[in-house]
TIDOKOL-794246 format. One record per residue (C-alpha): z, y, x. Coordinates in steps of 0.05 Angstrom, whole numbers, plus 32768, in hexadecimal, padded with zeros to 4 digits. Layout:
N
<w Z v Y u X>
...
//
This chain:
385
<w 872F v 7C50 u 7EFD>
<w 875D v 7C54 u 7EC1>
<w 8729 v 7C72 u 7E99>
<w 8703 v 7C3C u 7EAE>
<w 8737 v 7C09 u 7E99>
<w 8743 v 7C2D u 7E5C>
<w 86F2 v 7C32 u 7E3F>
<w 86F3 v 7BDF u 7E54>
<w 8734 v 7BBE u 7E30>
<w 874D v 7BF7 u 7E15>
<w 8798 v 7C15 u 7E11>
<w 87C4 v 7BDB u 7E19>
<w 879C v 7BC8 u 7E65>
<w 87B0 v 7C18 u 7E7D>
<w 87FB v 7C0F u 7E5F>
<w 87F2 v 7BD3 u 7E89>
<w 87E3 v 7BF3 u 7ECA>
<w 880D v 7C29 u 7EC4>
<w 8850 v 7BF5 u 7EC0>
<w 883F v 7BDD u 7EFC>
<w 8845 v 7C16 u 7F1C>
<w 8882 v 7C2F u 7F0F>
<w 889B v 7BF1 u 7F1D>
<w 8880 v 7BEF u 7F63>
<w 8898 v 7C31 u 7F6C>
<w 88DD v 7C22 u 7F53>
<w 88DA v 7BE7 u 7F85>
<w 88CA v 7C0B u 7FBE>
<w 8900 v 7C40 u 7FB7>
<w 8937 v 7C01 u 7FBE>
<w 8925 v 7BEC u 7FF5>
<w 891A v 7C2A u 801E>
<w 8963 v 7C40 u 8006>
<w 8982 v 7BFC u 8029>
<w 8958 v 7C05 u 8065>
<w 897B v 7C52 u 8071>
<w 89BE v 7C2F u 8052>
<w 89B8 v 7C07 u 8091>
<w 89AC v 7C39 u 80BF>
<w 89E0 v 7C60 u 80A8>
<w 8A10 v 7C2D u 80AE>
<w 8A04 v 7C19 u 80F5>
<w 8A03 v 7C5D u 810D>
<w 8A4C v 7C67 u 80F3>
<w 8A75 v 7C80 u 80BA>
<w 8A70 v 7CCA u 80CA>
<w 8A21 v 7CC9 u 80C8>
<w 89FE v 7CCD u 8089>
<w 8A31 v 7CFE u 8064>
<w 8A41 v 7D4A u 805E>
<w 8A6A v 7D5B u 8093>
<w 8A5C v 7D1B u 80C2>
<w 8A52 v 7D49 u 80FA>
<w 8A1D v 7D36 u 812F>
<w 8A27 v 7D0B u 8169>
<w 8A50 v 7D20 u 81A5>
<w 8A8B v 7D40 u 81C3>
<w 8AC1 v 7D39 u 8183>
<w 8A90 v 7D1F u 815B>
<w 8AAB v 7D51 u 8127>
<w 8A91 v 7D7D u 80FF>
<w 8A8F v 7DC8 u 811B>
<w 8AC2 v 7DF1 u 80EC>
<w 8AED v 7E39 u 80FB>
<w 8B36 v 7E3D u 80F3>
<w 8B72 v 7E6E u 80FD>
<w 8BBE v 7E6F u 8103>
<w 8BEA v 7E76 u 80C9>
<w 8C0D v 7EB6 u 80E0>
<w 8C43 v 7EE9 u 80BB>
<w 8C1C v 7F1E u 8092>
<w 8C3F v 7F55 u 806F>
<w 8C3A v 7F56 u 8021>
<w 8C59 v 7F87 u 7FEC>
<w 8C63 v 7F7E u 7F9F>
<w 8C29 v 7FAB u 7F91>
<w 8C24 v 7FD2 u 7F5D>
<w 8BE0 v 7FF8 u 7F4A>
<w 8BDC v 803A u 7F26>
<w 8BA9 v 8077 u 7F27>
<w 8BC5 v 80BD u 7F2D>
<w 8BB4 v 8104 u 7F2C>
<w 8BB9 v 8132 u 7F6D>
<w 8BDD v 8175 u 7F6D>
<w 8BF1 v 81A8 u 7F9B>
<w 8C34 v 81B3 u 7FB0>
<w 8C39 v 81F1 u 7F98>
<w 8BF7 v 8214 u 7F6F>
<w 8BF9 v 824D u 7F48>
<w 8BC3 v 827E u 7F20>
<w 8BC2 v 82BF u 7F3D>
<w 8BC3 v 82F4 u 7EFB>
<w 8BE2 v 833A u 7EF8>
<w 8C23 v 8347 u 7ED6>
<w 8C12 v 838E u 7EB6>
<w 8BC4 v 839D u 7E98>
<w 8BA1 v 83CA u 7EC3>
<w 8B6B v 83CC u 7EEF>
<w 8B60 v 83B0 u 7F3A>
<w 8B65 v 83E5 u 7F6A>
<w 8B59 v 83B1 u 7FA6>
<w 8B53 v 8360 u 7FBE>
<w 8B6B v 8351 u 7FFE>
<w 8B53 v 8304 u 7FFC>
<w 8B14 v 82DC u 7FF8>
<w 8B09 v 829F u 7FE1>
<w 8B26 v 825F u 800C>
<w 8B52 v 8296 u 8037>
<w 8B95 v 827A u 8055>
<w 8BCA v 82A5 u 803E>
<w 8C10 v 82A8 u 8055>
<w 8C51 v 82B2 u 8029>
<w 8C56 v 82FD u 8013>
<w 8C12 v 831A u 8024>
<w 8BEF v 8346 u 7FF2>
<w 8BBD v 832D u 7FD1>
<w 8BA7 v 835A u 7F9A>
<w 8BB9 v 83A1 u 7F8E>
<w 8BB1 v 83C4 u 7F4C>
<w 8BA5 v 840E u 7F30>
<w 8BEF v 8432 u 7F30>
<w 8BDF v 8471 u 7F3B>
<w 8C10 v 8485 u 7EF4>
<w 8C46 v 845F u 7F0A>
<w 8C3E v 847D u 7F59>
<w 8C4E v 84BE u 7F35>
<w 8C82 v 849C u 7F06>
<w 8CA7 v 8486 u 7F38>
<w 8CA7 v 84C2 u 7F64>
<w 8CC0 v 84E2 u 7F2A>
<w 8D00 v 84B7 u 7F21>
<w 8D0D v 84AB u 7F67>
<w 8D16 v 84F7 u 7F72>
<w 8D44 v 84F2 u 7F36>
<w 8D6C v 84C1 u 7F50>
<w 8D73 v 84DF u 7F9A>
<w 8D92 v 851E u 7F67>
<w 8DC1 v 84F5 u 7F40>
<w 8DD7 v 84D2 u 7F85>
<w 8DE0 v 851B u 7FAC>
<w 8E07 v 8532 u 7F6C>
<w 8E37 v 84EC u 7F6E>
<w 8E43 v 84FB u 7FB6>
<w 8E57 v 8543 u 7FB2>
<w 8E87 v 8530 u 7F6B>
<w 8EA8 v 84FA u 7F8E>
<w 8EB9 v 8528 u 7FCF>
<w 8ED4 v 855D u 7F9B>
<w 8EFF v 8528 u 7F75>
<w 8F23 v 850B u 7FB9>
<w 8F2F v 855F u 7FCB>
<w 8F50 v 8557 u 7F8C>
<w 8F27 v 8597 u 7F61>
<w 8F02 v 855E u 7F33>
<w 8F12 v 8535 u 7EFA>
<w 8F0D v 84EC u 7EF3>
<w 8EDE v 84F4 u 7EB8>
<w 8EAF v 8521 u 7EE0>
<w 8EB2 v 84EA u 7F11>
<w 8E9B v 84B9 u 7EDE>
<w 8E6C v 84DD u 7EBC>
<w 8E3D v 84EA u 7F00>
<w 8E4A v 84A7 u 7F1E>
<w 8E27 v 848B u 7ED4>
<w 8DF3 v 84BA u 7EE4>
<w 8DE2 v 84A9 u 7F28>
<w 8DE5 v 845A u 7F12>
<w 8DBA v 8468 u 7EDE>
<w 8D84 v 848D u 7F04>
<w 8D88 v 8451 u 7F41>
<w 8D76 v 8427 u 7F00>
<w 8D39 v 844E u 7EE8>
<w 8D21 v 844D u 7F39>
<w 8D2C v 8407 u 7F43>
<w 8D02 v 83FD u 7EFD>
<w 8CCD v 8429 u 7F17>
<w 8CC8 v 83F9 u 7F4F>
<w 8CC5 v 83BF u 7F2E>
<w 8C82 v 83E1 u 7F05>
<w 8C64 v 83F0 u 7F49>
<w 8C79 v 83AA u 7F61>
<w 8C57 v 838F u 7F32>
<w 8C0E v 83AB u 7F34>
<w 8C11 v 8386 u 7F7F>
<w 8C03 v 8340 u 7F7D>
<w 8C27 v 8317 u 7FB2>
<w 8C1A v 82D3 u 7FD1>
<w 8C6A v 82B3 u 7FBF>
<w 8C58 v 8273 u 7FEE>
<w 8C1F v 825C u 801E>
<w 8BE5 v 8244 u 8018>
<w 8B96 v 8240 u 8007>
<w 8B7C v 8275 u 7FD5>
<w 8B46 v 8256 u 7FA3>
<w 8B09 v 827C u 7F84>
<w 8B12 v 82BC u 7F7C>
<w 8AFB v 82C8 u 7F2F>
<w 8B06 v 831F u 7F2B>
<w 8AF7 v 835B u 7F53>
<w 8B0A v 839D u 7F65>
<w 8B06 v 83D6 u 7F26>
<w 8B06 v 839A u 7EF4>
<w 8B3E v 83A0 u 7EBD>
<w 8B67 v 8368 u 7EB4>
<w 8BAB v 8355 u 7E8B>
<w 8BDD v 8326 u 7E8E>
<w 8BC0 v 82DD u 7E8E>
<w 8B83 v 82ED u 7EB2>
<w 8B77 v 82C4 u 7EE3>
<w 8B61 v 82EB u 7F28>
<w 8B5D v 82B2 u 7F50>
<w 8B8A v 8262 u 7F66>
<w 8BBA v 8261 u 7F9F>
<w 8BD1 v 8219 u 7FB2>
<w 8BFA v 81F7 u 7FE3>
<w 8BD4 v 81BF u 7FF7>
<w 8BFC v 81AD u 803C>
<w 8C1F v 816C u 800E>
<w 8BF9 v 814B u 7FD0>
<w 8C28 v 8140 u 7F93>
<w 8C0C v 8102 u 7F7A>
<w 8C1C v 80EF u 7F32>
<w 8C10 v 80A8 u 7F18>
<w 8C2B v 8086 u 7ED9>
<w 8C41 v 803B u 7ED8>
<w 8C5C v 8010 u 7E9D>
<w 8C9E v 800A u 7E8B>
<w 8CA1 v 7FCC u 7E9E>
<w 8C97 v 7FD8 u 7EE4>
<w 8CC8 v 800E u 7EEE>
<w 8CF9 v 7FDE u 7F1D>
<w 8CBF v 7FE6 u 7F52>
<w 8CBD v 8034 u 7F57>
<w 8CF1 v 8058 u 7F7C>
<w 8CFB v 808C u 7FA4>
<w 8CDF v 807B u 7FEA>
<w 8CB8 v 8046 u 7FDD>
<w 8C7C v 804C u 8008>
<w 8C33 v 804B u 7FDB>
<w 8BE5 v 8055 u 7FF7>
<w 8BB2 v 8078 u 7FD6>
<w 8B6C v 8081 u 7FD1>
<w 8B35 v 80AD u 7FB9>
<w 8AE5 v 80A6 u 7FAD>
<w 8AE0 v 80E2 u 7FD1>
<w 8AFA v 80C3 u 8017>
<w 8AE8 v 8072 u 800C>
<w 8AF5 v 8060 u 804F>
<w 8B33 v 8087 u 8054>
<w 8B7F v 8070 u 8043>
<w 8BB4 v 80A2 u 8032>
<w 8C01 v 808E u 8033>
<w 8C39 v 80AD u 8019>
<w 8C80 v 80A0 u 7FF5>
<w 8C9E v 80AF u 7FB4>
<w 8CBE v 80E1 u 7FA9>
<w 8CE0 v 80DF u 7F60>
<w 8CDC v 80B1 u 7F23>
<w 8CDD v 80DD u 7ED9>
<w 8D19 v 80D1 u 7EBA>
<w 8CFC v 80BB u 7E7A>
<w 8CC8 v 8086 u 7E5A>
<w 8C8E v 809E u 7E31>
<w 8C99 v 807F u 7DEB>
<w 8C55 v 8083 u 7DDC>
<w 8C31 v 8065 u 7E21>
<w 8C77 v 8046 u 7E33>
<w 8C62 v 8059 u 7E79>
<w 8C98 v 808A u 7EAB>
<w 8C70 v 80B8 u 7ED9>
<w 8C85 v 80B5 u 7F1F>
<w 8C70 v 80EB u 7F4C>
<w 8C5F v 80D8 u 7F9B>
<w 8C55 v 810D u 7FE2>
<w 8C14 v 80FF u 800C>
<w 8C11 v 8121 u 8049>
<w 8BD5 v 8149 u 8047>
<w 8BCE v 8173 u 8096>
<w 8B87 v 816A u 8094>
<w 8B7F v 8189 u 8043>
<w 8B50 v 8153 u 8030>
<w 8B70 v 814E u 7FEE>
<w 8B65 v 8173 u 7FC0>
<w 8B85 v 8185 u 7F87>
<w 8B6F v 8163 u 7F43>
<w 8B50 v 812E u 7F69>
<w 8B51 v 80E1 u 7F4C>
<w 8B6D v 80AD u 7F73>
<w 8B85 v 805F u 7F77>
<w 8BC3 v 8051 u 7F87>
<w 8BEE v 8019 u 7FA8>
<w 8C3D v 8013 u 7F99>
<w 8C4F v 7FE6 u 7FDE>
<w 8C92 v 7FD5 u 7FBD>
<w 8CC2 v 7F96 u 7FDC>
<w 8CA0 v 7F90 u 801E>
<w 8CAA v 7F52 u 803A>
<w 8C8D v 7F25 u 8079>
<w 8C71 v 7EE2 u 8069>
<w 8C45 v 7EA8 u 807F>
<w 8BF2 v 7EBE u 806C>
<w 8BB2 v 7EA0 u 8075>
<w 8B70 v 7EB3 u 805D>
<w 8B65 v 7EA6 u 8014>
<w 8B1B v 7E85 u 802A>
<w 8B40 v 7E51 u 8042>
<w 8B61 v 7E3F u 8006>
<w 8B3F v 7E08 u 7FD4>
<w 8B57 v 7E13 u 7F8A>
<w 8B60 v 7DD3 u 7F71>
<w 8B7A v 7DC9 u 7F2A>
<w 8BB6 v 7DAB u 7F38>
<w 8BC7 v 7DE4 u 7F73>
<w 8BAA v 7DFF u 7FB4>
<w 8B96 v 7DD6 u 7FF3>
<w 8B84 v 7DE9 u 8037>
<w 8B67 v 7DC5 u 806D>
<w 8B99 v 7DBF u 80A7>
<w 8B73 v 7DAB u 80F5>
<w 8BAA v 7D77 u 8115>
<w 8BA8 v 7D5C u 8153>
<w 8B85 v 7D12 u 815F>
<w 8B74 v 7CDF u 8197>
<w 8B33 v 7CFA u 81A9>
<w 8B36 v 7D35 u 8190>
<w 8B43 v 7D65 u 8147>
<w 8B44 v 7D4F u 8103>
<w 8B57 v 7D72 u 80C2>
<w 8B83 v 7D5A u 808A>
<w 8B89 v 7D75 u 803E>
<w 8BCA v 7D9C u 8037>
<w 8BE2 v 7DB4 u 7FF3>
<w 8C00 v 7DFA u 7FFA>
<w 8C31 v 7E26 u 7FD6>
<w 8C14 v 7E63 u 7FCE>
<w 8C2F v 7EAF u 7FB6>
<w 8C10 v 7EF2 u 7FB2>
<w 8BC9 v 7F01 u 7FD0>
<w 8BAF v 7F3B u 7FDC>
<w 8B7C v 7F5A u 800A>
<w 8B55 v 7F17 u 801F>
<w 8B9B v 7EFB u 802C>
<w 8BC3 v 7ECE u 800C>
<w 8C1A v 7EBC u 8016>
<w 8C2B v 7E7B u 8023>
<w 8C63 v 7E5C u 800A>
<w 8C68 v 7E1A u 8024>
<w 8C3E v 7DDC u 803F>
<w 8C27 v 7E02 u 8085>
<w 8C56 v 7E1C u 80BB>
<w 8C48 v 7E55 u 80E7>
<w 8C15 v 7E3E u 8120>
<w 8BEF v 7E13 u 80F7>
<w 8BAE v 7E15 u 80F1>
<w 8B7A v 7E1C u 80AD>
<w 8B28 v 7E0E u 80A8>
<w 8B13 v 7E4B u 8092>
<w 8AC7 v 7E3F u 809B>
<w 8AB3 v 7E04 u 8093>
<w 8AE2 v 7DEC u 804F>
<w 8AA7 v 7DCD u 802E>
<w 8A90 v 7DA3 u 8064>
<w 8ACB v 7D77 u 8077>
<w 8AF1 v 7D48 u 8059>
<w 8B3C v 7D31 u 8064>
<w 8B43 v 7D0F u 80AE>
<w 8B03 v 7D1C u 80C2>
<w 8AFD v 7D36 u 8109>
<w 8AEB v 7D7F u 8113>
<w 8AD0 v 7DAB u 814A>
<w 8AF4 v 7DE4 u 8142>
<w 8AC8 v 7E27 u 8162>
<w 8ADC v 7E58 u 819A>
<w 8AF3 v 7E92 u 8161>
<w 8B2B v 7E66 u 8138>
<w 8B5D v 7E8F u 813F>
<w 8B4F v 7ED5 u 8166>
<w 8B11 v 7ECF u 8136>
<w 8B39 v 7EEB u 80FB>
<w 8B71 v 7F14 u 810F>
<w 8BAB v 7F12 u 80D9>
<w 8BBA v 7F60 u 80D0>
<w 8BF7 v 7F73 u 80AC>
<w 8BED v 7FA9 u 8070>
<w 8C00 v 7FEB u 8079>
//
């Protein structure tokens, strides 16, 4: 038709045409918005908007709340540290010479004292076998001088003489000893022996390693924090750590010493903390997170969901009692530290009240509620720790 139009009088007929219909359409928008204006108006003031609620019992719109309840919070303090055993060594012979024999395999459980590698000492066998006869002589000869000196038919310089003898050939056994000693390796605590890295007939010296041997019953944990923070590390202070290794597992321990000096060039202090480790999960080297819990402290908590950031400060939507049923109202809260979906409050709720959680965008303030069957027991509040 409007090419029609447009082929008979041209472009100012179409331009025409096409006014008219907007304005029709314009027209006809108008007055189907005061028809529904009307409708909505006779139905009520709750109908029509967000969070009107249907018709019926309450009239409110359905929302879940739960008690402001005491919560446990801490200062925390976050750090990653380094695991290490309680006590680890590097098993490596004292004297070069060859391995005569292991008596451990990897990952044995060794107790304090047990052998664990022997090496050649077949020289020093002989060595000592040699002096210790020598020094039973020397003894015998210090014996039989000191019975002739009390019968009175030796001199006190004889005396002397033999009795620097005999010390000096205890000396040269208890040296000879010591060699043998030495060419045994022994385990000087308990604990969990590492890879073995030699083997029997191989020649080692001092400083090569033979295999680990760690204590891994406790974790020494050391973490570094900034100077700044040193006032919340002390001895005893309880911290939690964890590990990519275990993600859904916690591990708690206490501190159990703060270094006595700052780092001038990370102005950081180390401080060193004891996990219990029964189970040997831990290992040592291993990465982890963790958690100073200093200045532990019980205080007022709901969940931070419930909490609308507002630019001049934090709201919440409290459900009060009405005739006829629940409504909410806008509180303005004080709040403090949050942590772990939680946040302190510091004033504007008491204990007992009761917060929207679900449901914040929906309602407005004194608009009735229906508040569901898991308000409260819905969302336990579960202290830390």
């Amino acid at each position: 038709m409007l090419v029609g139009l447009f082929k008979r009088y041209g472009f100012a007929a179409v331009v025409v045409v096409g006014l008219g219909l907007m304005t029709f359409v314009v027209l006809g928008k108008t007055v189907w918005d005061g028809v529904a204006g009307g409708a909505a108006t006779a139905a009520g003031p709750g109908a029509g908007r967000p969070g009107g609620g249907p018709p019926g019992a309450g009239g409110g719109s359905p929302v879940v709340a739960t008690n402001v309840a005491l919560h446990t919070f801490n200062d925390g303090l976050r750090a990653i540290g380094t695991a290490q055993a309680r006590e680890s060594i590097l098993l490596t012979p004292k004297a070069a010479d060859t391995i005569r024999l292991i008596r451990f395999d990897s990952g044995d459980r060794v107790r304090r004292g047990q052998v664990l590698v022997e090496m050649s000492s077949v020289e020093q066998a002989a060595d000592f076998a040699e002096v210790r006869a020598a020094n039973d002589a020397a003894q015998e000869e210090l014996r039989r001088t000191q019975e002739l000196f009390d019968r009175g038919f030796a001199s006190q310089a004889r005396l002397d003489t033999v009795r620097a003898s005999a010390g000096a050939a205890e000396a040269r056994l208890n040296a000879g000893g010591s060699r043998i000693a030495d060419r045994t390796i022994r385990a000087p605590f308990a604990g969990v022996v590492g890879l073995r890295t030699a083997s029997p007939g191989q020649y080692v010296r001092p400083g090569d390693q033979i295999g680990t041997l760690d204590d891994i019953s406790e974790i020494r944990l050391d973490f570094d924090v900034p100077e700044t923070q040193i006032s919340r590390v002390a001895a005893g202070i309880e911290i939690v750590a964890n590990t990519a290794a275990y993600p859904d597992r916690t591990f708690t321990g206490v501190i159990a010493d703060v270094d006595s000096r700052v780092d001038p060039a990370t102005r950081t202090v180390r401080v060193r903390a004891i996990l219990p480790n029964t189970d040997e999960v831990l290992r040592p080297g291993m990465l982890l997170t963790v958690e100073v819990r200093s200045n532990p402290r019980e205080a007022l908590a709901i969940p931070e969901m419930a909490i609308l950031d507002q630019a001049d400060g934090a709201y919440v939507y409290r459900v009060v009692a009405r005739e006829g049923g629940e409504a909410v109202e806008l509180v303005r809260v004080g709040t403090g530290q949050r942590s772990d979906g939680m946040a302190e409050v510091l004033d504007g709720l008491a204990a007992g009240d009761r917060v929207i959680t679900e449901g914040v965008q929906s309602v407005r303030p004194g608009q009735p509620v229906q508040v569901g069957t898991g308000s409260a027991e819905a969302i336990p509040l579960r202290p830390r720790g």
